[in-house]
PAVEXPA-909765 format. One record per residue: residue in one letter; x, y, z of N, C-alpha, C, CB in turn. Coordinates in steps of 0.02 Angstrom, whole numbers, plus 50000, padded with zeros to 5 digits. Glycine has a CB too. Layout:
% PAVEXPA-909765
aXYZXYZXYZXYZ/...
//
This chain:
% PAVEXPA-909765
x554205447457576553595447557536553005450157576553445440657509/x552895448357634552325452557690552595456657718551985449057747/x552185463757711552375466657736551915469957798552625469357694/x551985468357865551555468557902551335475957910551735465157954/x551685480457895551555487657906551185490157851552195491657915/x550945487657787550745489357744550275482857727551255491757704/x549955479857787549535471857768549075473057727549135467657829/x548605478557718548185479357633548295476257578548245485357599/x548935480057578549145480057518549515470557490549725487157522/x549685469257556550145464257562549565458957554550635464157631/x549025459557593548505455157580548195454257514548045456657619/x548155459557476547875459457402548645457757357547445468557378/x548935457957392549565453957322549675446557329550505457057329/x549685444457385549585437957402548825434957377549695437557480/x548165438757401547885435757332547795434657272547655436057325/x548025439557239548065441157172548545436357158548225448457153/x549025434457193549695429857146549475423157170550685431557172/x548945420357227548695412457238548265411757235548755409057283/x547625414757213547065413357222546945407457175546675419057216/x547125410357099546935403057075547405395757050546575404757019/x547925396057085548085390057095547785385357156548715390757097/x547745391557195547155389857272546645385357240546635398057313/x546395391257198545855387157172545635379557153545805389557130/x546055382057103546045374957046546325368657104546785376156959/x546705369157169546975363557211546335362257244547625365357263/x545865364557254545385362957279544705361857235545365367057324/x544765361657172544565358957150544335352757122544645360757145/x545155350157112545545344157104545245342857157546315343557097/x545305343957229545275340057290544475338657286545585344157362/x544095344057289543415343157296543065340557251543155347757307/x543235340757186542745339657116542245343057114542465333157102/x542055348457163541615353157138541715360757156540985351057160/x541555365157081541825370357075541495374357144541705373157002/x540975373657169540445378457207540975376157257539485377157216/x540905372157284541375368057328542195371057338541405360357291/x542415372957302543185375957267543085381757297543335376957175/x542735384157264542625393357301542335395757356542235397957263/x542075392557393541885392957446542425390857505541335389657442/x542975384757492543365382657528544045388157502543385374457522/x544175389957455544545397157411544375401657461544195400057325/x543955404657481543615408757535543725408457593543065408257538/x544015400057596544035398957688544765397457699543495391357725/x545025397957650545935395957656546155403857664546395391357567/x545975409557610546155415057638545765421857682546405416557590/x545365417557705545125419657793545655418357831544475415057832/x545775409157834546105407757867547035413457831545955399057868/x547115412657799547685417357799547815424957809547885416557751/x547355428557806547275432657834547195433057915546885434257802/x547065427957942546935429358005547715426358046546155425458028/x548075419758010548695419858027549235423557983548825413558034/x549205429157980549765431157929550345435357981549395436857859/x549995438858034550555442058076550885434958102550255447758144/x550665429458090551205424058134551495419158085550795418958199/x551415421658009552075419757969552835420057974552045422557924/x553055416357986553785414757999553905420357913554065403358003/x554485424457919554625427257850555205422457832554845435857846/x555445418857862556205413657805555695409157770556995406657862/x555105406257798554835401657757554495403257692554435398557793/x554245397657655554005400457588553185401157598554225394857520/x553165406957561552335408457560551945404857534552125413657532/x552135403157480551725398257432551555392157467552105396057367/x551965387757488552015380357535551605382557604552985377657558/x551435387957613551225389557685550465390957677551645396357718/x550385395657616549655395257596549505387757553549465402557544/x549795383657523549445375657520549365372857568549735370657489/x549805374857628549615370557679549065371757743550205369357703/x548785377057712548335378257754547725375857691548375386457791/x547935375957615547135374857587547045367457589546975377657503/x547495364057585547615356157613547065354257666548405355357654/x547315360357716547105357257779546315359057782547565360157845/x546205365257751545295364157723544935361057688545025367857698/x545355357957649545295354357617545065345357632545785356257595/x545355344157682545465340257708544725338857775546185341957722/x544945346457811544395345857846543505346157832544565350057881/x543555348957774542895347557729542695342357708542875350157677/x543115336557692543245330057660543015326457711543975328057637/x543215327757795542865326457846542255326357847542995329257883/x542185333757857541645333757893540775331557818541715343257941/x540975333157753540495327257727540405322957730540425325857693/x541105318457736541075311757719540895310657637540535308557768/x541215312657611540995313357515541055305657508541715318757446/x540555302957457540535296257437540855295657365539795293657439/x540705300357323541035299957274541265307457254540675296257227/x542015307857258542385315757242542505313957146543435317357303/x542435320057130542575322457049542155318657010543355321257019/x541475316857042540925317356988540925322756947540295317357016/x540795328056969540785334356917541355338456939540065339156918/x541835335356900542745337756916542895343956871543405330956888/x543445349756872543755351056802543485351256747544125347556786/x543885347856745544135342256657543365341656631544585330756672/x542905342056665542355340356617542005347256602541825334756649/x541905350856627541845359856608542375362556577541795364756671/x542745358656542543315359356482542925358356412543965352856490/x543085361056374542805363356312543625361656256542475373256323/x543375356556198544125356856151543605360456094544645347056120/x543895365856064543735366556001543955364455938543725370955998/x544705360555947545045356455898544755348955879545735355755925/x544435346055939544335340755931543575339855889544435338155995/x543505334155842543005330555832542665327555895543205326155789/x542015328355900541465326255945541605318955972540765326555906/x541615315355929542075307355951542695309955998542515302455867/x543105309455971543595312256021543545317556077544045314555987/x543245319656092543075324756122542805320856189542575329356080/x541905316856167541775310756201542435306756223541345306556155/x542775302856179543045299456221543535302856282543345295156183/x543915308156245544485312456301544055313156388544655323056259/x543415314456373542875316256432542955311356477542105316356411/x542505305956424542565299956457543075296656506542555296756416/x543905297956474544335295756524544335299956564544935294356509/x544325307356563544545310056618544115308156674544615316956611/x543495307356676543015306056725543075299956737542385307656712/x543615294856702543745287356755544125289356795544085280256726/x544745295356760545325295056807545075298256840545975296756795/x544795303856863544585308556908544175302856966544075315156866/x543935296756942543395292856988543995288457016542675288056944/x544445287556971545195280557021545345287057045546105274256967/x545245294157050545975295757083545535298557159546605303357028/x544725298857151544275301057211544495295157246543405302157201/x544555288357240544495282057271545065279357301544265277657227/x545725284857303546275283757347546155286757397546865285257328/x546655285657441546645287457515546715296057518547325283257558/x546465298757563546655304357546547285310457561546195305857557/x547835304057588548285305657572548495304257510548565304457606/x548505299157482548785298357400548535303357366548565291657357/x548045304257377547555309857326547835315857325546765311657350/x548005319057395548265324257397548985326257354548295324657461/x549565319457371550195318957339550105320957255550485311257352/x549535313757234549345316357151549355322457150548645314557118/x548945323757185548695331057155549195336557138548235334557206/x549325338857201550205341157218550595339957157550625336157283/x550685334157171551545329957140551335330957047551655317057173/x550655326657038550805324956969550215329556939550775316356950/x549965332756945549455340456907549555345956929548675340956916/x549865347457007550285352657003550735354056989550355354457028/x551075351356990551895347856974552405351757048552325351656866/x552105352857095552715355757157553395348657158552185356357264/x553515353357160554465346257211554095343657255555415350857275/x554325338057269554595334557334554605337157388555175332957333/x555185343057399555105348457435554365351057442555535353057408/x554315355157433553585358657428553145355157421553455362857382/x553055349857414552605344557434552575341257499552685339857393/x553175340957521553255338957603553095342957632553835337457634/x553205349157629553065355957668552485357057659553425361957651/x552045356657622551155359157622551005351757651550645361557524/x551005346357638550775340957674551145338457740550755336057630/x551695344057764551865341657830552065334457835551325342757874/x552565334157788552995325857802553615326457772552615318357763/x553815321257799554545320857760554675319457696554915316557783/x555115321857651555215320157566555085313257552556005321257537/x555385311657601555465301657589554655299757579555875295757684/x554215299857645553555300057623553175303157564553325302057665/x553185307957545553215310957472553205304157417554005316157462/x553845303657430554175300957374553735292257377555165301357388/x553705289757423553485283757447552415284357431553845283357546/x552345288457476551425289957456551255289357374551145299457480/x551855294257340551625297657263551775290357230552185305757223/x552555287557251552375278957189552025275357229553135272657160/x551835273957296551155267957308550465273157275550985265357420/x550195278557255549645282157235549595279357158549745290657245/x550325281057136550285278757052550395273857037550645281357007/x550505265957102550465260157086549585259057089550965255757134/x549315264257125548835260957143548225262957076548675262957223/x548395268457054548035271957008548235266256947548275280556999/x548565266256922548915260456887548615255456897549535259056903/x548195249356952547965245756964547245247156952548205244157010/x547015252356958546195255056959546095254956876546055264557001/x546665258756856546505260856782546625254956741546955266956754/x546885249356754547375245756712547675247756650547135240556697/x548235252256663548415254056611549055257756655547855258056562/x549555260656620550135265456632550065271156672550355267856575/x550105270456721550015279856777550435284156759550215280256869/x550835282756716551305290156677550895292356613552245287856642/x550445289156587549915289356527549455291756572549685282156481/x549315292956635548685294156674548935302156680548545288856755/x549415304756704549755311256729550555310456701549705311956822/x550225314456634550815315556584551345320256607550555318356520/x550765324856676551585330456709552175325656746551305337556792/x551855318756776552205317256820552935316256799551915312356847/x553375318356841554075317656830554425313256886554375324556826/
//
């Protein structure tokens, strides 16, 4: 898929095919869009600048999350954010099907869950995110977060016991992708 002799070109296909899942993962992570694109900006700097030292057996996709992870992450640092996904997504979502009541309320939850899911650790947060709104495997979830499946598997049900406890209510009703 890289082709180092032709990196232009190789660089503009690799954006064009991640930018906005890039995106939208750091969105989720950050809760703010300005925030999203600016760290969108700094994941493929950073990939551009490690791309001649891509291993080619590994997967591209798991290799660019795991570097937006890790900006992700290090941004999360260096604010110190007090409250993530105040102004998340889901709320610059627009239903045109819905009645205004409903509409309100759909809002409404998303911005509790978006507030239980800022208030996990930010490893759990990350797994959600990943696991149950992106929907990656196990696999590919261990591999952008650099752990073993078992952890995966262990982080994502203590995250959705815990979300489950915040929300009082069902964490499979919280993240209808989760499988």
């Amino acid at each position: 898929m890289v082709d180092l002799k032709n990196l232009e070109s190789s660089i503009v296909n690799i954006y064009n095919n991640y930018y906005l899942d890039v995106f939208r993962f750091l969105v989720y992570f950050s809760g703010n869009q300005n925030d999203a694109e600016d760290l969108t900006q700094e994941v493929f700097i950073r990939v551009l600048k490690n791309l001649p030292h891509f291993k080619s057996g590994s997967n591209l996709k798991t290799w660019i999350f795991s570097i937006a992870k890790h900006v992700a992450v290090d941004h999360y640092r260096k604010k110190k954010f007090i409250s993530i996904f105040k102004e998340g997504f889901f709320t610059q979502l627009e239903s045109k099907d819905k009645r205004p009541d409903e509409e309100f309320e759909i809002t409404e939850m998303e911005q509790f869950i978006h507030e239980a899911i800022s208030k996990l650790k930010p490893n759990y947060r990350a797994v959600v995110i990943l696991r149950g709104i992106h929907e990656f495997s196990i696999k590919e979830t261990s591999e952008i977060l650099r752990c073993s499946e078992s952890k995966v598997k262990v982080d994502y049900h203590r995250a959705l016991r815990e979300l489950k406890r915040k929300l009082n209510f069902d964490a499979k009703e919280v993240l209808t992708n989760a499988k």
